[in-house]
C-alpha positions as CSV (number, residue, x, y, z in Angstrom):
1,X,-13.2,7.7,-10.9
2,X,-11.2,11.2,-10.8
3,X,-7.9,11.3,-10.7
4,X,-5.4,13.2,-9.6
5,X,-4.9,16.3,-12.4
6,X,-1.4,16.7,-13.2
7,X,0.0,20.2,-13.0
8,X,-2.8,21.5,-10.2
9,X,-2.4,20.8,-6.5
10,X,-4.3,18.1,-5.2
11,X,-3.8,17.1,-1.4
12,X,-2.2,19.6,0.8
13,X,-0.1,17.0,3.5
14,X,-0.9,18.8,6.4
15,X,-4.1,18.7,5.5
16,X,-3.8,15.4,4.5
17,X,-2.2,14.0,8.1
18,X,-5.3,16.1,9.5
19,X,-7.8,14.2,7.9
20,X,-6.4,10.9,8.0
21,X,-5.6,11.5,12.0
22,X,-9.4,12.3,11.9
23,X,-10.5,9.1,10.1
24,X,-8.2,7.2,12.1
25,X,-10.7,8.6,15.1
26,X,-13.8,7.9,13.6
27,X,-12.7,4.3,12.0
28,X,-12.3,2.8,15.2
29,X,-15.0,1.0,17.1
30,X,-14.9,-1.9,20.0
31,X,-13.8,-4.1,17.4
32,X,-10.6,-2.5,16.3
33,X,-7.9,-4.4,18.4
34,X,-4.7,-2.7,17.8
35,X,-1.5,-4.4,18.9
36,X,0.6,-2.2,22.0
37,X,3.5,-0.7,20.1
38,X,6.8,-0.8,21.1
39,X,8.4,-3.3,22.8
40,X,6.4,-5.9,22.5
41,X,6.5,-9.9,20.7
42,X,3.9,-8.0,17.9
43,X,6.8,-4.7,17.2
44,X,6.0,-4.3,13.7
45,X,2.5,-5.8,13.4
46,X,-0.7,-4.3,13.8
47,X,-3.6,-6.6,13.5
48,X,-7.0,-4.1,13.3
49,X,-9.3,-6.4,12.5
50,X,-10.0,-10.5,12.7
51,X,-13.7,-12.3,11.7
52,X,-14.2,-15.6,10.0
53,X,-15.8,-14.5,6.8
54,X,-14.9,-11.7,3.9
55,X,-11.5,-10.3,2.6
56,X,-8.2,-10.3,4.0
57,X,-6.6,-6.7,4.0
58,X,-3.1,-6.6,4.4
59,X,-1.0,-3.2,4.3
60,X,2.4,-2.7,4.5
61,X,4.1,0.0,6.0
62,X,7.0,1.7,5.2
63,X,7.2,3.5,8.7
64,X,7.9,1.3,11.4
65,X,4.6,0.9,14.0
66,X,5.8,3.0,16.8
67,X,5.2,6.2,18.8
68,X,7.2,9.2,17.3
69,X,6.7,7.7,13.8
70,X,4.9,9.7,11.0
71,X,1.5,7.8,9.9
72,X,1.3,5.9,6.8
73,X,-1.3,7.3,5.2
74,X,-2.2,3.8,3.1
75,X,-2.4,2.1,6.8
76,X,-5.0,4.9,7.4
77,X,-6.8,4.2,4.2
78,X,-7.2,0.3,5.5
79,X,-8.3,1.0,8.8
80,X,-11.1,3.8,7.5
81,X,-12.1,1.6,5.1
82,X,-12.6,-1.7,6.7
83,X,-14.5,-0.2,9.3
84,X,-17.8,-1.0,7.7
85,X,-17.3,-4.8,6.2
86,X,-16.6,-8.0,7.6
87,X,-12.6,-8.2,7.2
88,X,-10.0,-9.3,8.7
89,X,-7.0,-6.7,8.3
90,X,-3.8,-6.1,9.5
91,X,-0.9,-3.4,8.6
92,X,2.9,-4.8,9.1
93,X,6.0,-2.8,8.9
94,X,7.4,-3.4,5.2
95,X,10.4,-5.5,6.6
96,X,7.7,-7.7,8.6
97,X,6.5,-10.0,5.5
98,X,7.4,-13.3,7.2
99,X,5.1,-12.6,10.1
100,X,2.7,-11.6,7.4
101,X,2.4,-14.4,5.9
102,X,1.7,-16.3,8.3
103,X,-0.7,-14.4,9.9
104,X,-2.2,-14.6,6.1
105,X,-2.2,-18.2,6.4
106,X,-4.2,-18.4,9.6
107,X,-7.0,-16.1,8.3
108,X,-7.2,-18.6,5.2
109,X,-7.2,-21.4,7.2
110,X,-9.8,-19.9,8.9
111,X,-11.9,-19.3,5.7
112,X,-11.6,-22.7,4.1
113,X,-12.7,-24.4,7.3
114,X,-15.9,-22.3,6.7
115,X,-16.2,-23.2,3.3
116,X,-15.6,-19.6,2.4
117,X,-14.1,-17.6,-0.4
118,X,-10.4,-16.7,0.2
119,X,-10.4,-13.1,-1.3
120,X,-7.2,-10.7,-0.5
121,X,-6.4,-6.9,-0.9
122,X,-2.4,-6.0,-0.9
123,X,-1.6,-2.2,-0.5
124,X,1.6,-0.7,0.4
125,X,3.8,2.6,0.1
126,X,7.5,2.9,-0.7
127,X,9.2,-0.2,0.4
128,X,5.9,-1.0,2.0
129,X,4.1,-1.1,-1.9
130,X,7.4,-3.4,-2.8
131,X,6.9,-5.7,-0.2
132,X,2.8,-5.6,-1.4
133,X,4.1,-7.0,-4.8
134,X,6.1,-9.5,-4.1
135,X,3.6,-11.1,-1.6
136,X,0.5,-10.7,-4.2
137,X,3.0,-12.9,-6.4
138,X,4.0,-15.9,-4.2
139,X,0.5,-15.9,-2.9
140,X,-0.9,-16.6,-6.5
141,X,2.2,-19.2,-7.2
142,X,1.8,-20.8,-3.9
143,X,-1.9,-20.8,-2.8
144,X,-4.5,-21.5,-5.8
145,X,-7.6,-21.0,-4.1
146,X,-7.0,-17.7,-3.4
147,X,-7.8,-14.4,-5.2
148,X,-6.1,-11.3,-4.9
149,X,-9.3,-8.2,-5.2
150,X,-6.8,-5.6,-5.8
151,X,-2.9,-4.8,-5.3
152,X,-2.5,-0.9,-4.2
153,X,0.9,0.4,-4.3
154,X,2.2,4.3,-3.8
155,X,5.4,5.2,-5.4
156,X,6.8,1.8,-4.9
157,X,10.7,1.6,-4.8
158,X,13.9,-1.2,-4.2
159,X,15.2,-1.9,-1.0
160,X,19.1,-2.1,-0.9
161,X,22.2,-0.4,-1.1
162,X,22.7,-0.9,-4.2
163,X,19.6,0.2,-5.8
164,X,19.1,3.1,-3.4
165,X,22.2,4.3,-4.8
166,X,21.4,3.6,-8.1
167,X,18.2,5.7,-7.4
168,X,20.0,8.5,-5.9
169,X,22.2,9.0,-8.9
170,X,19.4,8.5,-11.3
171,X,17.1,10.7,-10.0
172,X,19.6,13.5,-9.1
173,X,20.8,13.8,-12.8
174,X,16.9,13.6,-13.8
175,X,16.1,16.6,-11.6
176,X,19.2,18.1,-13.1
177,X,18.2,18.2,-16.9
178,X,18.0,14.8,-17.7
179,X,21.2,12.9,-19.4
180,X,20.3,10.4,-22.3
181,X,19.9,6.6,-21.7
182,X,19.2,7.4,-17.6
183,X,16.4,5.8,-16.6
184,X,14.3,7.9,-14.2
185,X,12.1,5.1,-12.3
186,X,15.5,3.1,-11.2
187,X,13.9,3.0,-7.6
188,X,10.2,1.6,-9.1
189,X,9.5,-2.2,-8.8
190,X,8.3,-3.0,-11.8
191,X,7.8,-6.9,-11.7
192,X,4.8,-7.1,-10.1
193,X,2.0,-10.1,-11.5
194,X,-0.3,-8.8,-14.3
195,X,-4.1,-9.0,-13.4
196,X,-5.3,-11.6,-15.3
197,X,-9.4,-10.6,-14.5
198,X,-9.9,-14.1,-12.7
199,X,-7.2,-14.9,-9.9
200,X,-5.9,-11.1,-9.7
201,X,-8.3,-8.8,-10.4
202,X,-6.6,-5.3,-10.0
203,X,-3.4,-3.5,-9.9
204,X,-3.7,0.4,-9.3
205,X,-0.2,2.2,-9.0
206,X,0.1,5.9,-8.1
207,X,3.5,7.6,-8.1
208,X,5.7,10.6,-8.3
209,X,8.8,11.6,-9.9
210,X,9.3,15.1,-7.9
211,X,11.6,14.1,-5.3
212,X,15.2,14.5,-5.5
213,X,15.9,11.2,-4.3
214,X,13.0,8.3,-3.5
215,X,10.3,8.2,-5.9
216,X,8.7,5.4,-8.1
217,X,7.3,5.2,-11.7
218,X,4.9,3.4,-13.9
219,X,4.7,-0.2,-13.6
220,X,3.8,-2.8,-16.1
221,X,0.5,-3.7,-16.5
222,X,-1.1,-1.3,-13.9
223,X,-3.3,1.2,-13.7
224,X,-1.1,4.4,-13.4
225,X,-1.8,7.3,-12.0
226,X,0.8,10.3,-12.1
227,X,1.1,12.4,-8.7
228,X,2.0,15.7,-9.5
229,X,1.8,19.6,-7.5
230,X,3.1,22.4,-8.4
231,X,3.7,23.8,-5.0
232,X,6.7,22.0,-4.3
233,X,5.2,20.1,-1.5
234,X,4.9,17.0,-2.9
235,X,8.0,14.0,-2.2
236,X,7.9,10.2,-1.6
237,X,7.2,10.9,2.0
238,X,3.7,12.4,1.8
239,X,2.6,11.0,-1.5
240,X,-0.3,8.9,0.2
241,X,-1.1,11.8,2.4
242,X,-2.1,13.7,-1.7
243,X,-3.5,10.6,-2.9
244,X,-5.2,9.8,0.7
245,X,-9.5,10.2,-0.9
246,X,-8.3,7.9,-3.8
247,X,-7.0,5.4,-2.0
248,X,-10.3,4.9,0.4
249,X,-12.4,4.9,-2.6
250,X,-9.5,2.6,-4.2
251,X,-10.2,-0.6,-0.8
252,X,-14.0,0.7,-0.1
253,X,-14.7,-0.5,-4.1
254,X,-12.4,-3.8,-3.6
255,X,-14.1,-4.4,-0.6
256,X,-17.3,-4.1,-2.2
257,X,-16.5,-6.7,-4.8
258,X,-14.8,-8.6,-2.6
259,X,-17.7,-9.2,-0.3
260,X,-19.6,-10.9,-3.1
């Protein structure tokens, strides 16, 4: 698959929240049940999509799910995508994973009733892809008859006040010139599971390192793809808006092989 070409523009963010606004439109059918945002026992949990049989897409956003809040382009991606499979997805603000989990556990129980394969698809942005990690690993220490099709993250970084300051630092004296011994990816989670090719099958991580402050890095044992525009355009906030075509052809092609 192509990839993003360091060094040449790739995805104008206007453009970007254009098109995803657009595929948001023409994703959603009678079947699309979207929780009423705010105010409401579900603040902070979208639930697109429920059936008995196929994956279990979870997103996790690092907006919260509310009126007057930019999109999250990665939540777009999930909701375009799993328009045309037998899925059961849901996109929860990053700071939501409890609830997430056990809505997770529902949809398995759900499955194994059925005597169906439990097969799950993690993506996330900014704390949202942090929050994607960490559940792809307690799901594969705690549940072993699942299998996790493909982790997505998007310039993945820490929460806390400690490492956001760390980050800040780092990153400013990056963009500054550099200083030896500074690690530039301070914000990046980097301890995500490595695919093994049976129980997790794929980790794809896209990142930038443009923005002065919030950005992410490589991460071990992923497939890494740099972010990079030489417009000036480009920061942590509308990275999935550049990526936006990747990432739909990133779930479509876990769905696919998840749907075995």
């Amino acid at each position: 698959m192509t990839r993003v070409d360091p060094g040449r523009p790739f995805f104008c963010p206007v453009f970007g929240l254009v098109f995803g606004l657009i595929l948001l439109v023409s994703g959603c059918d009678d079947r699309v049940s979207v929780f009423p945002e705010p105010r409401t026992p579900q603040e902070g949990v979208r639930v697109l999509r429920r059936s008995d049989y196929g994956p279990i897409v979870i997103s996790f956003a690092s907006y919260p799910l509310r009126d007057g809040v930019p999109p999250d382009g990665v939540a777009f991606a999930v909701l375009r995508a799993a328009g045309g499979y037998p899925v059961s997805a849901a996109v929860f603000y990053w700071s939501e994973r409890g609830r997430a989990e056990r809505w997770l556990e529902e949809q398995m129980a759900v499955r194994r009733s059925l005597g169906q394969p439990i097969r799950l698809i993690f993506a996330g942005h900014g704390l949202g892809a942090t929050e994607a990690a960490e559940a792809t690993r307690g799901l594969l220490l705690r549940t072993p008859d699942a299998e996790v099709a493909l982790l997505l993250t998007v310039d993945a970084v820490k929460p806390g006040k400690v490492e956001r300051a760390a980050a800040i630092t780092g990153s400013a004296l990056f963009n500054l010139g550099g200083m030896p011994g500074v690690k530039i990816g301070l914000t990046a989670y980097d301890s995500a599971p490595a695919p093994d090719g049976r129980r997790f099958w794929t980790h794809i991580n896209y990142y930038q390192n443009q923005s002065l402050f919030y950005h992410g890095s490589s991460m071990p044992w992923a497939e890494n793809h740099h972010i990079d525009d030489w417009t000036g355009l480009l920061n942590h906030g509308n990275a999935d808006d550049f990526v936006f075509p990747l990432l739909l052809a990133d779930i479509k092609a876990a769905l696919e092989r998840g749907s075995r």
